[in-house]
C-alpha positions as CSV (number, residue, x, y, z in Angstrom):
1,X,7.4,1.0,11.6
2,X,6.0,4.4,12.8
3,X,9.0,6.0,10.7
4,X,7.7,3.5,7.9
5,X,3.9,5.1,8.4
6,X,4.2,8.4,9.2
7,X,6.6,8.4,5.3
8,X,3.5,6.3,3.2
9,X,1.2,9.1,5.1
10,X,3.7,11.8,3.4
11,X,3.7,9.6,0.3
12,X,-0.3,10.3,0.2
13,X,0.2,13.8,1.0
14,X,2.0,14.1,-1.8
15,X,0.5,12.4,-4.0
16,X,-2.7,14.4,-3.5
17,X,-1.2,18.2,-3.9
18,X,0.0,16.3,-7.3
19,X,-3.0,15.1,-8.6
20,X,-4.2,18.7,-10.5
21,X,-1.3,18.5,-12.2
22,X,-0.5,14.7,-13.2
23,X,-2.3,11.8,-14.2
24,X,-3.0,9.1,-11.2
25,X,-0.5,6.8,-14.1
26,X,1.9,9.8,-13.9
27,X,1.9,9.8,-10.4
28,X,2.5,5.9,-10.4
29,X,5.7,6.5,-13.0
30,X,7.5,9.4,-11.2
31,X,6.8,8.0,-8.0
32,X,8.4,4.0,-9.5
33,X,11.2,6.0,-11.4
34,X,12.7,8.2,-8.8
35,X,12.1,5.4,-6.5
36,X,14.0,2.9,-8.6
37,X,16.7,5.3,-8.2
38,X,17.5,5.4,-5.1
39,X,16.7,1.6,-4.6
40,X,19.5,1.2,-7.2
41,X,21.8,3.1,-5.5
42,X,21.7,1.4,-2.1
43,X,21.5,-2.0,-4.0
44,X,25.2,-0.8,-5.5
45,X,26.3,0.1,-2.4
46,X,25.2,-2.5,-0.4
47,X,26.9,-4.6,-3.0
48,X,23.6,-7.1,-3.2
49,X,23.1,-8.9,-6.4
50,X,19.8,-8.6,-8.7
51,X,20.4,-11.7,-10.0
52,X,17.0,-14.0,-9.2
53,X,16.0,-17.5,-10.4
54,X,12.1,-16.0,-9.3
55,X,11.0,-14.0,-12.2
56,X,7.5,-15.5,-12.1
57,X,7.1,-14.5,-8.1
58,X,8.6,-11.0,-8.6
59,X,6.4,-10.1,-11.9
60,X,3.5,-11.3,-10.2
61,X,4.0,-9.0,-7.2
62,X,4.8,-6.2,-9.2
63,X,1.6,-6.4,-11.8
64,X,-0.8,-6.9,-8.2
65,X,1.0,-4.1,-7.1
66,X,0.7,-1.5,-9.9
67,X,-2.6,-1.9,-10.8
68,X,-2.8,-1.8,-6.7
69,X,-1.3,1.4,-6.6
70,X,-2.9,2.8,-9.9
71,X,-6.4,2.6,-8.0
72,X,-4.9,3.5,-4.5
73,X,-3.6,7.0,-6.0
74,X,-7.1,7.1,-7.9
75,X,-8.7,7.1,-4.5
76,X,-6.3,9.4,-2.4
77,X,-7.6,12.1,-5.5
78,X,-11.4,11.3,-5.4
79,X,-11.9,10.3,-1.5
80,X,-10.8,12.3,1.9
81,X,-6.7,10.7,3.0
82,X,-8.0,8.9,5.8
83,X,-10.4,7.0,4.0
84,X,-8.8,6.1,0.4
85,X,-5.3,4.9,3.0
86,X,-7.7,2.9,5.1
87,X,-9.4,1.6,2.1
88,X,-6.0,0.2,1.2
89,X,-5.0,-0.9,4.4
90,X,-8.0,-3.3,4.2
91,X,-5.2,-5.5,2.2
92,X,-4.3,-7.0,6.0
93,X,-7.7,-8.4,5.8
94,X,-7.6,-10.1,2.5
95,X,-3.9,-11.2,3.3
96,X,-5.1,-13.2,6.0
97,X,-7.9,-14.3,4.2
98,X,-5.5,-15.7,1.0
99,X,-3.1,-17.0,3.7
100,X,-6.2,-19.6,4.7
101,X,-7.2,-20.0,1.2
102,X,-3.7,-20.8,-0.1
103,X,-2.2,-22.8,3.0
104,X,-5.9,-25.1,2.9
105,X,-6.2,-24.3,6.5
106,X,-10.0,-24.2,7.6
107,X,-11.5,-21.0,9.1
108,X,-11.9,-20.9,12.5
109,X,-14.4,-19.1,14.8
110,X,-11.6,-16.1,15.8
111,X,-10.4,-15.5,12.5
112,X,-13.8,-15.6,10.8
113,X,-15.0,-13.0,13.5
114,X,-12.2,-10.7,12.7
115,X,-12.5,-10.9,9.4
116,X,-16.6,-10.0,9.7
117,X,-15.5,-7.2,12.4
118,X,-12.9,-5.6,9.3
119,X,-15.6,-5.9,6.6
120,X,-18.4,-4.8,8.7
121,X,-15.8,-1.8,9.1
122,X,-16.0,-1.1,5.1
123,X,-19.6,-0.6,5.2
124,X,-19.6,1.8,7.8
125,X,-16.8,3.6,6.2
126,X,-18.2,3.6,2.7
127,X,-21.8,4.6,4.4
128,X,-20.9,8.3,4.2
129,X,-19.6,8.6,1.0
130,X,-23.2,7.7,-1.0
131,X,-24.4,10.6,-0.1
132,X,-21.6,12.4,-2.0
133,X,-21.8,10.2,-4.8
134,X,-18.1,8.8,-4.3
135,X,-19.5,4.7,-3.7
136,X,-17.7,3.9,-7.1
137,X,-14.2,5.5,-5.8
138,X,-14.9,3.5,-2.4
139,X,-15.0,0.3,-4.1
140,X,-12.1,1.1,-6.4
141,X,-10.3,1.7,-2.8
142,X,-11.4,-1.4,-1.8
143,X,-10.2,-3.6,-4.9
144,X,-6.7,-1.8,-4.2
145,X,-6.8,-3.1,-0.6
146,X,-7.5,-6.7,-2.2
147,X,-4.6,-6.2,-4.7
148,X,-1.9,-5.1,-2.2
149,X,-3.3,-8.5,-0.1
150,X,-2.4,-10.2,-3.3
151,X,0.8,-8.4,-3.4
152,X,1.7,-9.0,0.2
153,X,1.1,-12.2,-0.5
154,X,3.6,-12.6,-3.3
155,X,5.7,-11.0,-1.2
156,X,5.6,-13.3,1.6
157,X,6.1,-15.7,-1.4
158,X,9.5,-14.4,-2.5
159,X,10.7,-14.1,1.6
160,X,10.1,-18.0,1.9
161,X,12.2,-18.2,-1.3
162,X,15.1,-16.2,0.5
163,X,14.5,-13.1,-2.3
164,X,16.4,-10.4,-0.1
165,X,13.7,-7.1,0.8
166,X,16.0,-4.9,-1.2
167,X,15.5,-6.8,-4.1
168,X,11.9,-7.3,-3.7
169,X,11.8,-3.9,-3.5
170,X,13.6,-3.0,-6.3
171,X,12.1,-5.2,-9.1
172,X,8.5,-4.1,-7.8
173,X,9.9,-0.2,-8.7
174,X,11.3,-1.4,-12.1
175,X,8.2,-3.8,-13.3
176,X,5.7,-0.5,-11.9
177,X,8.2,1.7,-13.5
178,X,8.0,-0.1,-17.5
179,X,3.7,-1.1,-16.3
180,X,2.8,2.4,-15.7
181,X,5.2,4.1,-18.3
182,X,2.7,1.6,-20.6
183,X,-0.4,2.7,-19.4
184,X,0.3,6.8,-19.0
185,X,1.3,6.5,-23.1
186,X,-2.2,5.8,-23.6
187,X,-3.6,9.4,-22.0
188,X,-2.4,12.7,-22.4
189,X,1.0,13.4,-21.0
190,X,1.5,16.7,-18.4
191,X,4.6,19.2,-19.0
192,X,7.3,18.3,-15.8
193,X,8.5,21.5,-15.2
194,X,11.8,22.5,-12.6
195,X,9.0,23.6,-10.1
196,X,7.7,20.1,-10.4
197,X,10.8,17.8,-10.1
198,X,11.0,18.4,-5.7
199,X,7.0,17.4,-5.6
200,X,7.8,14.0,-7.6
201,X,11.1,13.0,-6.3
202,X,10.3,13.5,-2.6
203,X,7.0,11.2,-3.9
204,X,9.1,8.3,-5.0
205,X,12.1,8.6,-2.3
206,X,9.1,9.0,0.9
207,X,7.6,5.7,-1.0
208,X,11.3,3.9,-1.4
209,X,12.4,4.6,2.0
210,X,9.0,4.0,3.9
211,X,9.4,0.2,2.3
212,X,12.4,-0.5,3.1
213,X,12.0,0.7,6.8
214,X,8.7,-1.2,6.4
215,X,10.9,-4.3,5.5
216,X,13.8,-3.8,8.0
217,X,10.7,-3.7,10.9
218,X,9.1,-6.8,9.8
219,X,12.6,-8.7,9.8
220,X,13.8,-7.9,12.6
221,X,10.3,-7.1,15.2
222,X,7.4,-9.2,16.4
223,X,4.7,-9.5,13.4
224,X,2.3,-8.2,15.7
225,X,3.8,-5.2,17.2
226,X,4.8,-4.0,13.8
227,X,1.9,-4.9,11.9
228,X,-0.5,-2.8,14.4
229,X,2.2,-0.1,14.2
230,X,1.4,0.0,10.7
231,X,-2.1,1.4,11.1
232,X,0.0,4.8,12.1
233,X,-0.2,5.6,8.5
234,X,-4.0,6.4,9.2
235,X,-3.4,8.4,12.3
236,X,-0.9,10.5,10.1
237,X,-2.7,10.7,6.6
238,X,-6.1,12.0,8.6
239,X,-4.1,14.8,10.7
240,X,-2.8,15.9,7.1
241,X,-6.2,15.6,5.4
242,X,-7.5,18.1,8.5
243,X,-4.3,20.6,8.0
244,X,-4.3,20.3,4.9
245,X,-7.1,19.8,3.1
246,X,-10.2,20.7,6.4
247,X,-10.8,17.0,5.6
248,X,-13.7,15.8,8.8
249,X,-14.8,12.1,9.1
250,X,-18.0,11.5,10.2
251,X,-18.0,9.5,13.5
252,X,-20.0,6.6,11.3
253,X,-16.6,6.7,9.5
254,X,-14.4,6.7,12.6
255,X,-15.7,3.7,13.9
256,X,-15.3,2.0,10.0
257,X,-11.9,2.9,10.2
258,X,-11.6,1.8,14.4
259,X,-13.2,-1.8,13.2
260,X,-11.0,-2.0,10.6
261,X,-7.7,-1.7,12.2
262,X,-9.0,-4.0,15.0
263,X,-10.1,-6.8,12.6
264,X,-6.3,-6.2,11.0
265,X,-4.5,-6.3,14.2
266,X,-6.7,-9.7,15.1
267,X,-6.3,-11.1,11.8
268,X,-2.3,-11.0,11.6
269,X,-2.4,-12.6,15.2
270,X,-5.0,-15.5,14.0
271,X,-4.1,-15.9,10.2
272,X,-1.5,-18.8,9.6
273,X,1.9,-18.0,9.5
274,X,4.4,-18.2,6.8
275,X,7.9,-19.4,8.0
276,X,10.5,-17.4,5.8
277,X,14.2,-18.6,5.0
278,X,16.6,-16.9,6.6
């Protein structure tokens, strides 16, 4: 898992040194395309089959997950690292929350409290940024964060149904592959030129390979180990966004982002759990 977040932390690296030159939709097709690639090529060699009986399941998680990402790579363009991946990470918290809403289970004191401590979080962290007039941008991160919940969701959806995580994985990079391809048609396209091609392919393999390391963790470690593990991906995304970018949080914005990650590593120990086949 801290393989898994210190790769989506490259991923937003990446995808930020991109953005003067491509289109946030751009971004979303190479980094789907290339990715779709190499997810084909292990599939072939691992010798797994794509056939699925769950095209409903797998086309809902890869709309929630596109449009996800379209905003998410939006954000990481408009907002410093730290706070457009934290933004996103707020998915754990609306994960939980759908896991209540769609198992019928009532809330419960713990879980409620978490989820106030994560959202109480949001303000703080959004605080700073009305005074640089980047609110909208923070509540575009925030509807990504509820879209990937949405997605994970789907996702725990298809692991119940015994989907393996390479195919997940692969039919979300082929429906965000033909879904962005779509939408960057309607908006100028940007020349890809030789100098280009290592930027976009090390987007879509650092994507690909942090997802299925991602996948591989949550199969085979505790939920709660891995899923506070994931929070790395902060740690890593605001040390790039100081080297890179001189990128400082206010300490208004540290504690947003301390809150939040506390409410997610309370809420995946309190939220119902969803027993997958095996």
């Amino acid at each position: 898992m801290l393989v898994a977040g210190l790769l989506f932390a490259c991923m937003g690296a990446l995808v930020k040194l991109g953005a003067p030159h491509f289109s946030s939709a751009e971004l979303v097709f190479y980094r789907s395309f290339f990715g779709l690639l190499i997810v084909y090529a292990l599939v072939h060699h691992s010798r797994i089959k794509l056939t699925t009986f769950h095209w409903h399941a797998h086309l809902w998680r890869g709309l929630s997950g596109t449009v996800a990402m379209l905003l998410f790579f939006h954000c990481i363009t408009a907002l410093p690292l730290a706070t457009a991946i934290t933004l996103n990470y707020t998915s754990s918290l609306f994960l939980s929350l759908l896991t209540v809403v769609v198992l019928k289970e009532k809330f419960h004191f713990p879980l409620s409290s978490s989820l106030a401590i994560g959202f109480s979080g949001v303000v703080l962290l959004l605080q700073p940024t009305l005074e640089h007039k980047q609110f909208a941008d923070g509540l575009l991160g925030l509807a990504s964060g509820f879209l990937a919940g949405i997605a994970l969701m789907n996702v725990r959806h298809l692991g119940v149904l015994g989907e393996p995580g390479m195919r997940v994985v692969f039919y979300f990079n082929l429906i965000a592959t033909l879904a962005s391809a779509i939408w960057m048609l309607g908006d100028a396209l940007h020349p890809v030129t030789l100098g280009d091609l290592p930027l976009l392919i090390a987007i879509g393999a650092s994507a690909t390979f942090a997802q299925l390391f991602m996948t591989r963790a949550y199969r085979t470690g505790q939920t709660l180990v891995v899923g506070s593990l994931a929070y790395s991906t902060i740690v890593f995304s605001a040390l790039f966004g100081l080297i890179f970018w001189r990128e400082q949080l206010s300490l208004l914005a540290w504690l947003g982002i301390a809150l939040i990650i506390a409410s997610g590593v309370l809420s995946l120990k309190l939220s119902p759990k969803i027993q997958e086949k095996t």
